[in-house]
C-alpha positions as CSV (number, residue, x, y, z in Angstrom):
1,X,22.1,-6.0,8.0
2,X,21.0,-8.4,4.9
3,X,19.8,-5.5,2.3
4,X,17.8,-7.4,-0.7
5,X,17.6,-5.3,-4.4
6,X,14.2,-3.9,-4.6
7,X,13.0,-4.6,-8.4
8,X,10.5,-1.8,-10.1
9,X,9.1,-2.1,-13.1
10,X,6.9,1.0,-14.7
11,X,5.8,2.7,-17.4
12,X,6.7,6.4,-18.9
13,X,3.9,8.6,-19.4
14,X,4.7,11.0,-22.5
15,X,3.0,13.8,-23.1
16,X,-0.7,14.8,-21.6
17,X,-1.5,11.0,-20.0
18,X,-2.6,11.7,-17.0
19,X,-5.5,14.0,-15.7
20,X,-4.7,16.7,-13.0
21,X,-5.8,15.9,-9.7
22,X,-7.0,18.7,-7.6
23,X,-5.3,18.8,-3.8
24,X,-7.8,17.9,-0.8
25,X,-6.9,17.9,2.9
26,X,-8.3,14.5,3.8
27,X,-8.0,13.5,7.7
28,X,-5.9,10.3,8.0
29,X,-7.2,7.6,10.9
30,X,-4.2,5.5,12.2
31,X,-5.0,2.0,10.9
32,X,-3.2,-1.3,11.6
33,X,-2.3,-3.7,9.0
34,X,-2.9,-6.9,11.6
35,X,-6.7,-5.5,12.9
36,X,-8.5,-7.9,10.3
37,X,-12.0,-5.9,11.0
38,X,-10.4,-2.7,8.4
39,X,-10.6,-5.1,5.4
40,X,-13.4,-6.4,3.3
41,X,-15.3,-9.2,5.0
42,X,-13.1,-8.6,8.4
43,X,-10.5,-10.8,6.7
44,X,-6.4,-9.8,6.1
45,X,-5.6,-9.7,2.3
46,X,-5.0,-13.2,1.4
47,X,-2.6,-14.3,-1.5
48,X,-3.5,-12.9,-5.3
49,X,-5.9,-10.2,-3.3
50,X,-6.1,-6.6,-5.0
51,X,-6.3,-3.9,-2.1
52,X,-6.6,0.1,-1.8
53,X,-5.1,1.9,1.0
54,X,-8.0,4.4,1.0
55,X,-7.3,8.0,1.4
56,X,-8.3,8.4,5.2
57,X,-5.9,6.0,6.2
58,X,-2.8,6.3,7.8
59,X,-1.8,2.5,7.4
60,X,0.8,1.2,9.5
61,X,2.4,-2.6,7.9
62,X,2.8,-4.4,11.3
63,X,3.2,-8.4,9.9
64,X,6.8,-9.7,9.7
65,X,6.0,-10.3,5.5
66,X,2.4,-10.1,3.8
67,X,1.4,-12.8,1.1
68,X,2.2,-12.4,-2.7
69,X,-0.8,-9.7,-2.8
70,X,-1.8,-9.1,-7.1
71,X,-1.8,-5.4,-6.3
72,X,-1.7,-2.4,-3.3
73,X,-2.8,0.9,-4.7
74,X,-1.9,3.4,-2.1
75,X,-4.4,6.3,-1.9
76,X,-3.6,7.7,1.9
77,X,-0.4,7.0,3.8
78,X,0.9,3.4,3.7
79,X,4.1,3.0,6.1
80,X,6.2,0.3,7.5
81,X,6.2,-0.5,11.5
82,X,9.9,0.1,13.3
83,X,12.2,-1.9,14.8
84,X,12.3,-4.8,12.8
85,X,12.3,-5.7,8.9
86,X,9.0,-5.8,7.1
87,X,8.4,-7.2,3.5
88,X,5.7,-6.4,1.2
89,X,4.9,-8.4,-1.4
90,X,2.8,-7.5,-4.6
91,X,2.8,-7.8,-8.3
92,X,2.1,-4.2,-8.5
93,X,1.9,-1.0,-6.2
94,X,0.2,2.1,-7.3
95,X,0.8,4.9,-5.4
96,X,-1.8,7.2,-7.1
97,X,-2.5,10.0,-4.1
98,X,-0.4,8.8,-0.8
């Protein structure tokens, strides 16, 4: 098995940057990265798109590799498919609740 570096870049938060976020139980719905009729305009995300794994989903990444996406912020459960290798590309992933 090939096994490619995996690149992140960040930022440190010092002191009182971020505001508390209160826990909620939200129900996740299995979703399927491939079914185009979950995204905007029943379209996949196309190259330089910005998308948000909203919080009820349970989003499973079922394409071999997605296109070079600007950003993914990850608000539910965002997971990769099994039994074969899966690549994700974006300029930035924010996983803010998932």
């Amino acid at each position: 098995m090939d096994i490619q570096k995996i690149h992140l870049h960040g930022q440190r938060c010092l002191d009182d940057c971020l505001e508390d976020v209160e826990d909620e139980d939200v129900p996740k719905t299995e979703k399927r990265w491939s079914d185009a009729s979950i995204w905007p305009d029943g379209t996949l995300p196309q190259e330089g798109d910005s998308i948000e794994v909203r919080a009820d989903w349970d989003l499973i990444l079922d394409i071999e590799e997605t296109p070079i996406l600007a950003m993914i912020e990850v608000n539910g459960i965002l997971r990769f498919e099994d039994g074969t290798d899966r690549v994700l590309n974006t300029g930035l992933l924010f996983v803010r609740a998932g």
